[in-house]
C-alpha positions as CSV (number, residue, x, y, z in Angstrom):
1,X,-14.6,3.3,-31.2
2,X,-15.7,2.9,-27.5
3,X,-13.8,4.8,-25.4
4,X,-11.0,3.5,-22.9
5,X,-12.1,2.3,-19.4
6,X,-10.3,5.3,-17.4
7,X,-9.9,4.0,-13.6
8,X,-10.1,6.7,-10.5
9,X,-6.8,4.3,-8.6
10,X,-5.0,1.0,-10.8
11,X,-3.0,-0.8,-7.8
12,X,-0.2,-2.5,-9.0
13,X,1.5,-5.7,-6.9
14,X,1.6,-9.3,-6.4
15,X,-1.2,-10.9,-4.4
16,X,1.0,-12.8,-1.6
17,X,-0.8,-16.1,-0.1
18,X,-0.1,-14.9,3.8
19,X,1.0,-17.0,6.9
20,X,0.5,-14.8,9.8
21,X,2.0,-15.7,13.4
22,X,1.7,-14.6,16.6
23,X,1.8,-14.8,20.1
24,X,-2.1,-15.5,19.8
25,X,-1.9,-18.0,17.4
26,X,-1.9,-19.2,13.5
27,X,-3.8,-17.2,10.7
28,X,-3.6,-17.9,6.8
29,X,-5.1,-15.2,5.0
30,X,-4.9,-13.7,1.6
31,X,-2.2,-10.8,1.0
32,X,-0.4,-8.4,-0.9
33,X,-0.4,-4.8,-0.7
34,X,-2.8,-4.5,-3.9
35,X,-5.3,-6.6,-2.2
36,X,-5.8,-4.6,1.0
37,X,-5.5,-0.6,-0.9
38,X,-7.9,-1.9,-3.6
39,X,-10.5,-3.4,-1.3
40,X,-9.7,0.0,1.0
41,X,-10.4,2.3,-2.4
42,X,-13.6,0.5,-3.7
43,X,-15.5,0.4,-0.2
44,X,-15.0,4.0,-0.8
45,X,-16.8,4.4,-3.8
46,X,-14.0,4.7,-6.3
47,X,-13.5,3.3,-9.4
48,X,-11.0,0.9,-8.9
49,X,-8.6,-1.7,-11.1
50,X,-5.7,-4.3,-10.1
51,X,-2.6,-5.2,-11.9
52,X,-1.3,-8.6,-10.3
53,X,0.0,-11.8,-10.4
54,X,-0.7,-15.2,-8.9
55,X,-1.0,-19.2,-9.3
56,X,-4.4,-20.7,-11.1
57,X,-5.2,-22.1,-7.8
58,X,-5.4,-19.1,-5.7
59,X,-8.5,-17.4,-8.8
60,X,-10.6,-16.5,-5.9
61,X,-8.4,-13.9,-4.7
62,X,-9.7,-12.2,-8.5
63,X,-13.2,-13.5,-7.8
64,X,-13.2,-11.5,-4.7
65,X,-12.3,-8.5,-6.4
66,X,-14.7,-9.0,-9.3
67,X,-17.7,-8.9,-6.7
68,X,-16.4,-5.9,-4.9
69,X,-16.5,-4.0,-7.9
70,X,-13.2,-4.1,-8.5
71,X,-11.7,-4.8,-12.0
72,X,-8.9,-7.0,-12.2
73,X,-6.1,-7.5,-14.9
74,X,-4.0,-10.6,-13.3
75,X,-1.4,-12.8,-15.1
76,X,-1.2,-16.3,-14.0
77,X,1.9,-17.4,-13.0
78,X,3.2,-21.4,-11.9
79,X,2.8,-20.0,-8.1
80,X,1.6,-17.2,-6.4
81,X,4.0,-15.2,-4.1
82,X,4.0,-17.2,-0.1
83,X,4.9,-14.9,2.5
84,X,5.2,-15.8,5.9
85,X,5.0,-12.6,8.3
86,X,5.7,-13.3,12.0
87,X,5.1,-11.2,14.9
88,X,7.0,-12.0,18.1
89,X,5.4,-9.4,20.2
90,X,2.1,-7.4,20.3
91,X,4.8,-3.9,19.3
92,X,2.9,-4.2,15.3
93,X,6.5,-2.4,14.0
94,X,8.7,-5.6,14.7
95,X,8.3,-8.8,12.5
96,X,9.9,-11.0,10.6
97,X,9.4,-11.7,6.6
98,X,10.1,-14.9,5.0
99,X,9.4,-16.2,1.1
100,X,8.5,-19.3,0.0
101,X,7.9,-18.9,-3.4
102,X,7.5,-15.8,-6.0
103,X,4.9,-15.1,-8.5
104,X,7.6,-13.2,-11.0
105,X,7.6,-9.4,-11.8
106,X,5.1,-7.3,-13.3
107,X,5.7,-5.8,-17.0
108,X,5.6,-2.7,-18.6
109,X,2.9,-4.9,-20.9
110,X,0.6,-5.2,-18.2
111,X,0.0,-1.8,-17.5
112,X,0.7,-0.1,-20.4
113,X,-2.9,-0.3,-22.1
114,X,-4.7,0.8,-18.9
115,X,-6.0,4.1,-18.5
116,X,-5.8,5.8,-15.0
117,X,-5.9,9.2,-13.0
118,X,-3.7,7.5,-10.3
119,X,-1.6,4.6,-9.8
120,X,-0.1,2.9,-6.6
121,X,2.4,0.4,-6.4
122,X,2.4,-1.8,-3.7
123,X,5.0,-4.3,-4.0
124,X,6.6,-7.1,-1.6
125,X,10.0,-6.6,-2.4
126,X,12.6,-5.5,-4.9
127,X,12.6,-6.4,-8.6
128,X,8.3,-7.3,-8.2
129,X,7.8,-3.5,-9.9
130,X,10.8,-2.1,-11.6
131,X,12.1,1.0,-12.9
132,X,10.9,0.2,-16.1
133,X,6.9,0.0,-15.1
134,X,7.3,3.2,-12.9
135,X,8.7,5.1,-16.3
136,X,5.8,3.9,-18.1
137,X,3.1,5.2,-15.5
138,X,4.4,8.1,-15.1
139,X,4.8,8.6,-19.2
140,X,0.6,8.4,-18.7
141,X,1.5,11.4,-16.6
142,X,-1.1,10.0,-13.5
143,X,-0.5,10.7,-10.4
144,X,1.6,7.9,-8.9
145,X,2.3,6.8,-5.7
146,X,4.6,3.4,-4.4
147,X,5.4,1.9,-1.1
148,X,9.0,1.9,0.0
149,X,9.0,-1.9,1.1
150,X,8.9,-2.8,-2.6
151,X,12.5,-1.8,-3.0
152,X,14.4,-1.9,0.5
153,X,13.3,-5.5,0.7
154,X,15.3,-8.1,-1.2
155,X,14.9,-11.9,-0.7
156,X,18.1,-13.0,0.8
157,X,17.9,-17.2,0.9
158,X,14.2,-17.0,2.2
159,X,14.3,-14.5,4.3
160,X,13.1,-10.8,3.3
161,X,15.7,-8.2,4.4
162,X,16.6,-5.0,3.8
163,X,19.5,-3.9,1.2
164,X,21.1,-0.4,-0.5
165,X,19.2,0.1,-2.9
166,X,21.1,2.2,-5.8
167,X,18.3,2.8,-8.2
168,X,16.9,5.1,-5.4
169,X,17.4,8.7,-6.2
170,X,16.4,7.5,-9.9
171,X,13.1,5.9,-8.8
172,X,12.0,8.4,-6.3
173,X,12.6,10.9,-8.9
174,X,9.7,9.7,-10.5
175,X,7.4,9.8,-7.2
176,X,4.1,12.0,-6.3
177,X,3.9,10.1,-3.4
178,X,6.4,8.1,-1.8
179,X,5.1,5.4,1.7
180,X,7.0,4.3,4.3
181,X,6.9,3.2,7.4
182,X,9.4,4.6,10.2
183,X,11.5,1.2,10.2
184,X,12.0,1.2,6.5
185,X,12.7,5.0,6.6
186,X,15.1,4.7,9.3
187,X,16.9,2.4,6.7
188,X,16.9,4.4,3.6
189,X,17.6,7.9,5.1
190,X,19.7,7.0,8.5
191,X,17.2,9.0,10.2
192,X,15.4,8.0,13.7
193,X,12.9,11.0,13.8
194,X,10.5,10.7,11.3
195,X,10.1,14.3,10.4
196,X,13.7,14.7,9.6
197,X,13.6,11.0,7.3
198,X,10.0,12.9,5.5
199,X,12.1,16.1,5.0
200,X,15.1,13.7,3.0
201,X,12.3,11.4,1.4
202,X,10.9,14.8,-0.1
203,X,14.5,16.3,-1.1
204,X,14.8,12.9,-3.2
205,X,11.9,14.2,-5.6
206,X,8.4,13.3,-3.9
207,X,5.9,15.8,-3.3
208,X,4.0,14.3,-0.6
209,X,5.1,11.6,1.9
210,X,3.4,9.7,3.9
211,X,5.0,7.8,6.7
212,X,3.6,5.1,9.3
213,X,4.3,4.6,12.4
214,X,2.7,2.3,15.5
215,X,0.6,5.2,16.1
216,X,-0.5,6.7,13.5
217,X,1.0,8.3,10.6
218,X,2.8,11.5,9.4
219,X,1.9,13.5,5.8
220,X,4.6,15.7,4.9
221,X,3.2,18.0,1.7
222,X,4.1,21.6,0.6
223,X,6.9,22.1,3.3
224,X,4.3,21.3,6.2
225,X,3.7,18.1,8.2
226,X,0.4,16.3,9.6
227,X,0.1,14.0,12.2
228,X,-3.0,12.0,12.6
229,X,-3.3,9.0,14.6
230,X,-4.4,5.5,14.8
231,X,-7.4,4.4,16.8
232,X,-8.3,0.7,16.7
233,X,-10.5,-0.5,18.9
234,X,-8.9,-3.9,19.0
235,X,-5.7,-4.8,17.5
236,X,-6.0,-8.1,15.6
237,X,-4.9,-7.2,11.6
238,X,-1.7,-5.7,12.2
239,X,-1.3,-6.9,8.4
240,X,-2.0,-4.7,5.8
241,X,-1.5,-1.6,7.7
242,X,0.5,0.6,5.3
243,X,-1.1,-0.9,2.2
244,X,-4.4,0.2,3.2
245,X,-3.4,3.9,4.6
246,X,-1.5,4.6,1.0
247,X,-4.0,2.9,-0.5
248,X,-6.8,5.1,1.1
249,X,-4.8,8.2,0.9
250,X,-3.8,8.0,-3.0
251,X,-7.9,7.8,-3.4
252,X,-8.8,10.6,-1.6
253,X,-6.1,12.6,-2.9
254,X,-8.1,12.8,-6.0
255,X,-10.4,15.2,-4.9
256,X,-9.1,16.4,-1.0
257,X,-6.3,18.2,0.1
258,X,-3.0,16.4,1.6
259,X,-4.2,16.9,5.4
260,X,-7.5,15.6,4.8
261,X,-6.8,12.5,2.6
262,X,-4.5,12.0,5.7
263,X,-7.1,12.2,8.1
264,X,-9.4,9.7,5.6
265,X,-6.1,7.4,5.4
266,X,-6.0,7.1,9.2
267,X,-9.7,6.4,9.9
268,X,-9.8,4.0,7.4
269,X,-6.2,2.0,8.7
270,X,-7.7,2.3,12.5
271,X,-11.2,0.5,11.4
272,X,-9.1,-2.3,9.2
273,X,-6.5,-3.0,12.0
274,X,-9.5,-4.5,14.3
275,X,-9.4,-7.7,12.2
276,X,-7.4,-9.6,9.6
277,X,-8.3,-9.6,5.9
278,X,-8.7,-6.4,3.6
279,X,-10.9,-3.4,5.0
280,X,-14.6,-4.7,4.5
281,X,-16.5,-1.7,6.6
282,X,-19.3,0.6,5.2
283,X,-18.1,4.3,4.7
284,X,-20.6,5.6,7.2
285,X,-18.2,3.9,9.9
286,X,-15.2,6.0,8.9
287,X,-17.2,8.9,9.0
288,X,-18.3,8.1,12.7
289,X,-14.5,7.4,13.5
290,X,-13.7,10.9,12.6
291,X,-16.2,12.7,13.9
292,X,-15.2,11.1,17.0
293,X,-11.7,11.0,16.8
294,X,-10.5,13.6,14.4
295,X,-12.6,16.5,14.8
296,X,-13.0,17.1,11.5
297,X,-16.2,18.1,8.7
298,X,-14.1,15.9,5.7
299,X,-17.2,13.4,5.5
300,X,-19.5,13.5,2.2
C-alpha cells in the first residue's frame, strides 16, 4: 500500500470572499485565515495542505493554491463565507467585521484522514472549527496551533462581535500554540498589558503564545517573552496580519526554536503588510528584512 501523504503544516478555515474599506478607498480581495498562513508557509518551502470550505463559484481560490504547491481538500458549500472588514482609521488594531453569508463548519470527517506534523486553525468566528475537530487533531498527537478570533467572535445579526466564550479553558487545554491579538486578548483575559494576558493565555494550557499587536508581536514560550517588531515599508494589507504571523510561525516551529520562528513570523508579516492579498515574496527577501532589521543569523 502507498504510503500516506504526511504534510509539514494542514491549515484549517473557511476561505472568506473579503470586502475591504478604508479611508483610501474599496478593495475586494480573497480571504480567510487559511488562505494567507498557507500561501505564507509554502513560499517558504514547506509542504503545505488546506482544509476549507467555499461556494462552486469562488474554485479559483483552490486553483490558486493548487499552483503554489499547495494541496487542497475543500468541501463545496451553497456559498462561501462574505466578510466585510472595515477600517475607519489608518490605527490597523480598530475595525469593524460584518457577515454576509457563511460557508458552514468544518467536520471531524474532513480532517480526520489527513496526515500532518502540525496543524493550524484559523477560523473567522465561533462554531467554523469546533471542539470536536480540535480533539481529533490533537488525537494525531501533531503539533497544533489556532487563532483566538475563531472563538471570541460570534455573528450577532450580521455583525461579528465578541462573546464569553465557555468552552475556553476546555479548548485551550488542547493548545501548543494559542494566537491572538492584543484586542482579542484584552477580551478573553481582562488584561491591557500584553505580557500579563500571554502569562494567563499560558496558565490556560498553551505552551507557546504568540500575541500581535500594531507593532509587532510578543512570543511567550518556556516562562520567557520575545518581542520582535513589525517593519513594513508601506502599510496597504493591514488584512491578513495575524493569519500570516501564526501561520509563519507554526512552520518554522518545525525545525527553529520559539524566538526564532518569532523573528521568521515578523519578517514575514512586515513584507505581506505592504500590499493586499496573501504573502507572494521570494524567501531571499525575508532574509534581507532580517538581516537588516533583526540582527539575526536565522536565514538558511
Amino acid at each position: 500500500m502507498k504510503p500516506a501523504q504526511i504534510y509539514d503544516v494542514v491549515y484549517i478555515g473557511n476561505y472568506t470572499k473579503d470586502t475591504i474599506i478604508t479611508p483610501s478607498g474599496t478593495k475586494y480581495v480573497d480571504g480567510g485565515g487559511t488562505n494567507y498562513a498557507a500561501h505564507a508557509a509554502a513560499r517558504l518551502g514547506l509542504k503545505i495542505a488546506v482544509v476549507t470550505r467555499l461556494a462552486k463559484e469562488d474554485d479559483r481560490v483552490v486553483e490558486k493554491f493548487t499552483q503554489a504547491g499547495i494541496a487542497c481538500y475543500p468541501t463545496y458549500s451553497p456559498q462561501s463565507t462574505l466578510m466585510c472588514l472595515e477600517y475607519p482609521t489608518t490605527d490597523p488594531d480598530i475595525r469593524n467585521l460584518s457577515v454576509n453569508g457563511l460557508a458552514g463548519a468544518i467536520t471531524v470527517s474532513e480532517v480526520e484522514n489527513l496526515e500532518m506534523k502540525a496543524a493550524c486553525i484559523g477560523s473567522s468566528l465561533r462554531g467554523e472549527v469546533g471542539l470536536d475537530v480540535i480533539r481529533a487533531l490533537k488525537e494525531k498527537k501533531v503539533f497544533l496551533a489556532a487563532d483566538m478570533q475563531g472563538f471570541v467572535r460570534i455573528l450577532q445579526g450580521k455583525s461579528l462581535v465578541y462573546a464569553p466564550w465557555e468552552e475556553m479553558k476546555a479548548t485551550l487545554a488542547y493548545l501548543d500554540v494559542l494566537k491572538s491579538d492584543a484586542v482579542e486578548a484584552e477580551f478573553l483575559t481582562g488584561e491591557t498589558d500584553i505580557f500579563k494576558a500571554a502569562k494567563i493565555y499560558a496558565g490556560m494550557g498553551p505552551k507557546e503564545i504568540v500575541l500581535t499587536h500594531k507593532d509587532g508581536l510578543l512570543i511567550y514560550a518556556d516562562g520567557k517573552c520575545y518581542e520582535m517588531g513589525f517593519y513594513p515599508a508601506q502599510l496597504n494589507g493591514r488584512s491578513g496580519r495575524g493569519d500570516t504571523c501564526i501561520g509563519t510561525y507554526v512552520a518554522m516551529r518545525l525545525s527553529k526554536p520559539p524566538r526564532e520562528a518569532g523573528i521568521w513570523a515578523a519578517a514575514v508579516t512586515s513584507l505581506k503588510m505592504e500590499k493586499l492579498g496573501p504573502f507572494d515574496r521570494p524567501v531571499s527577501d525575508v532574509e534581507a528584512l532580517i538581516r537588516a532589521k533583526y540582527n539575526h543569523g536565522s536565514i538558511r
